[in-house]
N, C-alpha and C positions, 0 to 999 in steps of 0.2 A: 118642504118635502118633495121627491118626485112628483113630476106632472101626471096627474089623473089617476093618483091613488088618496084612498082615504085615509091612510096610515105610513108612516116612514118604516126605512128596513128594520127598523130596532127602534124602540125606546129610548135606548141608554144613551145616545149623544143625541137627542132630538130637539134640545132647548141651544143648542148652536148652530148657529150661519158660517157657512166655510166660503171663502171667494178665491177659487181655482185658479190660478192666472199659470197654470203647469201646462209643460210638453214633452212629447216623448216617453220615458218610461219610470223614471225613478220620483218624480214629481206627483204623477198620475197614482204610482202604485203607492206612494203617500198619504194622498186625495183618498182611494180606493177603501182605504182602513176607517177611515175617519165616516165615509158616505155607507160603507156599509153595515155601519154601527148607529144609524141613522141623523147623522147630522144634516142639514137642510145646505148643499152643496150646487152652489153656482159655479158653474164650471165658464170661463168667459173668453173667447176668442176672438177674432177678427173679423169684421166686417165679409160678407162674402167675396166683395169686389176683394179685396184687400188682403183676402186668408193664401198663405202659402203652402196650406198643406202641414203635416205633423212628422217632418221628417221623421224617418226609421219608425215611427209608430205604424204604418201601413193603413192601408186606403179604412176609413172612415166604417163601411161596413165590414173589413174583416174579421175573421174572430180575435186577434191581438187586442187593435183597435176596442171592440165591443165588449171584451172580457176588461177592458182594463177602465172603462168608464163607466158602468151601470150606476144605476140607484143616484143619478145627480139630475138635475135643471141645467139651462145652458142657455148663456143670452152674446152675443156680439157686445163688442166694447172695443175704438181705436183707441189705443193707449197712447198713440203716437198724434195724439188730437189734445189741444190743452184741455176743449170742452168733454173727453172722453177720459184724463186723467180726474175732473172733477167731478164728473160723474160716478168713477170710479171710489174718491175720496166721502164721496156722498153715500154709496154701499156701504166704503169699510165703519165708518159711523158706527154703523146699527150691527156691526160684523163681530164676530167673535174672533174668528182665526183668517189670515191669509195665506197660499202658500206659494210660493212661485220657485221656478229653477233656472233663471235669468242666471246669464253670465254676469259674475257680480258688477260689473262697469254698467250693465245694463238696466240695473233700475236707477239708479243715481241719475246715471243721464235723459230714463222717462219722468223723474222727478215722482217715483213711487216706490224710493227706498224707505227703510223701518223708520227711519226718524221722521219723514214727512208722513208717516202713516200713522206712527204713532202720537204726532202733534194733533191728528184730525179724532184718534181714539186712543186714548191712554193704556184703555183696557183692550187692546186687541194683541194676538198672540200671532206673529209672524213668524214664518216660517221656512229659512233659505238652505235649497242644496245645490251644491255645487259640483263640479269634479273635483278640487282641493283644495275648498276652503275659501270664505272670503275674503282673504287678504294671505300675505306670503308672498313670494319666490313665482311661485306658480298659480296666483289667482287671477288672471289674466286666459290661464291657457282652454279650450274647451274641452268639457271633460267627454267620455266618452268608456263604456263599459270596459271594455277589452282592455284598453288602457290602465285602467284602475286594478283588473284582473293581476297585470302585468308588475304598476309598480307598489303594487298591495302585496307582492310577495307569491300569491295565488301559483301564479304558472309554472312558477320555480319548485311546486310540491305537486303538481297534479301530472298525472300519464305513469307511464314504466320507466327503469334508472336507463338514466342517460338516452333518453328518447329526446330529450330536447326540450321545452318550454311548452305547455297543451292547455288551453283555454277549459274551463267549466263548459258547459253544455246549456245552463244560463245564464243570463246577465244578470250575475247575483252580486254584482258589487250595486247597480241600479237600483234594482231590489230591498236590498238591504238598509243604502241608504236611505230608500223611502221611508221602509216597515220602521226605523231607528228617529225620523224625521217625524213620524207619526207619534210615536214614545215621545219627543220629544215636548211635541204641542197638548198631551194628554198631561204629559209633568206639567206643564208651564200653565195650563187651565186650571189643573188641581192645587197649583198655586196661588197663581188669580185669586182663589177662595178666600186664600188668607189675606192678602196683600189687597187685593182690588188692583193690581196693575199688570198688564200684560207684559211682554219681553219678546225677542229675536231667537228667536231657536235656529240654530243652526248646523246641518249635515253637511258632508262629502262622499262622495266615492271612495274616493281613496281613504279616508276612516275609517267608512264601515266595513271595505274590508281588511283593514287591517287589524280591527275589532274581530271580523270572524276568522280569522286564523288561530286566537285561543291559545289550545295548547300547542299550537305549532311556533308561535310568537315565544307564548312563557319560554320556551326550551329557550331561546337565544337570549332573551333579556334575561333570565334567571339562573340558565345553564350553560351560558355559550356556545351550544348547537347549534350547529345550521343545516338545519331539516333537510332532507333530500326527496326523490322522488322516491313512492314507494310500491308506484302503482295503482295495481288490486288490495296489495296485502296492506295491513294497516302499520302503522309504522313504527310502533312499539308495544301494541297488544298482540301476540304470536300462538297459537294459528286465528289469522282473521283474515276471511280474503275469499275470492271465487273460485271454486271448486266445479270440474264438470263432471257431471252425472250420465248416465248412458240416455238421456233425449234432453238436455241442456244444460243451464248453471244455476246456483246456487249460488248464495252466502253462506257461510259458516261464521260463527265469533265464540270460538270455544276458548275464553278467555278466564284467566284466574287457576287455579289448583283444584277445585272443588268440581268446575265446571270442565276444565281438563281430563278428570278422573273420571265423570259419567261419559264424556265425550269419547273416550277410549273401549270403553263399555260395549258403546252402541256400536261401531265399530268393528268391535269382535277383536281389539288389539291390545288386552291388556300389559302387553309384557311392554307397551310403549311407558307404561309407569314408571318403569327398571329401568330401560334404558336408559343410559348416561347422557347423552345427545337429547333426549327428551324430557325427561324426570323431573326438571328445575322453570320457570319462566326464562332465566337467565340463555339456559342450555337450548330451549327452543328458539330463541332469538337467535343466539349463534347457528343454528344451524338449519334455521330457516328454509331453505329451498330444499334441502334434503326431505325436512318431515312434510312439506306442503306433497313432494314430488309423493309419497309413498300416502298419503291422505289420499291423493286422487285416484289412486292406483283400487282403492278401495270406492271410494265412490263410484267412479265407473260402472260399477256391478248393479247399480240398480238401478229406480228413477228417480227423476228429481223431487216429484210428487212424495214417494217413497219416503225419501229422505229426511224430508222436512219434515213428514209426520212424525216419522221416529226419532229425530233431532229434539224436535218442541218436546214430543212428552217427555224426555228426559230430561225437561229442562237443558238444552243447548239453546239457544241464540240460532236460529236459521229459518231463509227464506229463500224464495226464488225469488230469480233476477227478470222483470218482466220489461216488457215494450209497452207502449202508452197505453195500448187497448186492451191489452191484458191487464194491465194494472187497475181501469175502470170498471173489470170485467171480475173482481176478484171478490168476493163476499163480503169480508171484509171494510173495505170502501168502500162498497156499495150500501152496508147497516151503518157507513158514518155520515153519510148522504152528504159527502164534499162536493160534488157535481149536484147543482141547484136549476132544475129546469122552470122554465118562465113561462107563459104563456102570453100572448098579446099584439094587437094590429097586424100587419099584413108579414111579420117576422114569424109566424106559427108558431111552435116550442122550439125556445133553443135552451141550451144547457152552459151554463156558467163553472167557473169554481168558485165555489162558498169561501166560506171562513172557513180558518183551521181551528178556531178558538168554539166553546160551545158556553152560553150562560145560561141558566136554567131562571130565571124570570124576563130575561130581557133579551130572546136569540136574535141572531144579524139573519136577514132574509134577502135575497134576490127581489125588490119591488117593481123594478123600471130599465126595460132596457135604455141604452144609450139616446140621449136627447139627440135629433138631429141638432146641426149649426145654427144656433140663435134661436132655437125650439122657443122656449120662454123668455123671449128677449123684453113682449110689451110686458107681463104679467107684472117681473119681476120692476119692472121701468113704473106701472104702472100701483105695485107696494110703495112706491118712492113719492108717490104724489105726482108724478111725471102726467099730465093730461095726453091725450090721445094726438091730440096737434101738435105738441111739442114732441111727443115721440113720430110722428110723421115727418118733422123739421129735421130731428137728429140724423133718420134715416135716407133724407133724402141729402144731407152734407155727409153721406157715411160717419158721423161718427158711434154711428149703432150699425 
């Protein structure tokens, strides 16, 4: 469990040991699901002489960095040391899960790939992401978000028609593949159960997002579309899309016949019923830019506050479109208390993102912020049997 608390963030995974051997983002954000559902998470890096930094994660104490490792331990381990590969082997033993996002060549040649981990534990559940896969064409290449964005199909459907190819605003291919990487080691434990034997779970980038394109994907494997850019507007539910108000924007999703019909209502435009261009889902599609253009013509007139209120009661589909601090700032998210404030040591209160999930006997809590480097390096050496001279020994040959 975190260092210097009496309780892990949750219950629910509290009888597992996770040994973090992740960097950067998509690993971490893996790691993150697992620790803050309380599992007992070693998170293990490099010697300080020896540590290069977390490229693209950013320096140690900033908020990326800190949001994305809470609730874990952290001990130092040369991996590139035989005596720090066996010591390592000597953790996974007692380990339930490992997870690492090693270029796949890269554990093979530390000699701490699945098979040599799972000769030392049968029952341990590893856990590999990659950018494309562990083997292939392109398992070799490094993966890299934006990359995955790209040939995950992503770029080709996001921005305005014919703007050109436009990035998501997060590394949601990283992301994804973590949250999917974490599903996966949660199947393969609740496997375990049955079997008694662990397995290789294994993500990519380029997977998960091409798992999260959906119904953008179905249209071509099922319909032979090929999805376009469609903007703001959504690209086959019609009117859906950003609307400005006389002091900002809006969503609107006044989708379906039913929802159309109050929609016109509120509005004050029922003869949009009748009208021919309007009247059918089919007719709104075709004519698209026409009814959005005379939509806003109408919004316009009031405010956006306005809108929404009398959108929601009538049952419409509508919100404002907020900035970060507005969106923290909003009622709303504030009674689902996703923003988890911490208290402790010389860090005062800082503020996390929670979980999005909520279980009512067993909740995920913010327990610990971020271990520094090798925080519990003896503690966890010293669960091992490791004596206090031989952990002196290790650290003075760096291989802790």
């Amino acid at each position: 469990m975190p260092d210097g608390h009496a309780k892990p963030a949750s219950t629910a995974l509290s009888r597992f040991t996770v040994l973090d051997l992740t960097r950067v983002r998509s690993g971490p954000t893996c790691v993150r699901q697992l620790a803050d559902w309380g599992a007992d998470v070693i998170k293990i890096e490099m010697p300080p002489a020896l540590d290069e930094g977390d490229p693209m994660g950013g320096p140690r104490h900033g908020s990326d960095f800190q949001n994305l490792h809470r609730n874990k331990r952290a001990m130092t381990l040369n991996l590139k040391s035989p005596d720090g590969v066996a010591l390592l082997k000597k953790l996974a033993a007692k380990a339930d899960v490992i997870v690492e996002n090693f270029r796949p060549d890269v554990k093979t040649r530390l000699g701490i790939d699945y098979e040599a981990m799972a000769a030392v534990n049968p029952r341990l559940v590893y856990a590999s992401i990659s950018g494309f896969g562990q083997d292939g064409p392109y398992a070799g290449r490094p993966g890299f978000d934006q990359i995955a964005q790209g040939m995950g199909g992503l770029m080709s459907i996001t921005g305005l028609p014919d703007q050109g190819p436009v990035r998501v605003g997060i590394p949601i291919a990283d992301l994804c593949a973590g949250i999917f990487a974490a599903q996966g080691i949660l199947v393969a434990l609740l496997e375990r159960e049955v079997s008694g034997k662990g397995q290789w779970v294994q993500s990519s980038l380029l997977q998960a997002q091409i798992f999260m394109l959906d119904f953008q994907a179905s249209r071509w494997l099922m319909q032979g579309e090929v999805p376009k850019q469609a903007g703001n507007n959504h690209p086959t539910s019609i009117p859906t899309g950003v609307f400005k108000t006389s002091d900002g924007y809006m969503n609107i999703a006044a989708t379906g016949q039913k929802i159309w019909q109050r929609f016109c209502q509120v509005l004050g435009k029922p003869e949009w019923l009748t009208d021919e261009r309007y009247a059918t889902a089919a007719s709104r599609s075709q004519n698209r830019d026409a009814l959005n253009a005379e939509i806003e013509a109408v919004t316009l007139t009031d405010t956006m506050a306005n809108w929404v209120s009398r959108l929601n009661e009538a049952g419409v589909p509508c919100g404002p479109i907020y900035k970060v601090d507005e969106m923290f700032a909003d009622p709303q998210v504030q009674h689902l208390g996703i923003a988890q404030k911490l208290n402790g040591g010389n860090k005062g209160e800082v503020a996390y993102v929670g979980q999005p999930i909520k279980l009512s006997r067993t909740p995920s809590h913010i327990v610990s912020h971020p271990p520094e480097l090798g925080q519990n390096t003896d503690e966890i050496l010293l669960d091992l049997g490791i004596d206090k001279a031989a952990i002196d020994d290790l650290r003075a040959r760096q291989v802790i």
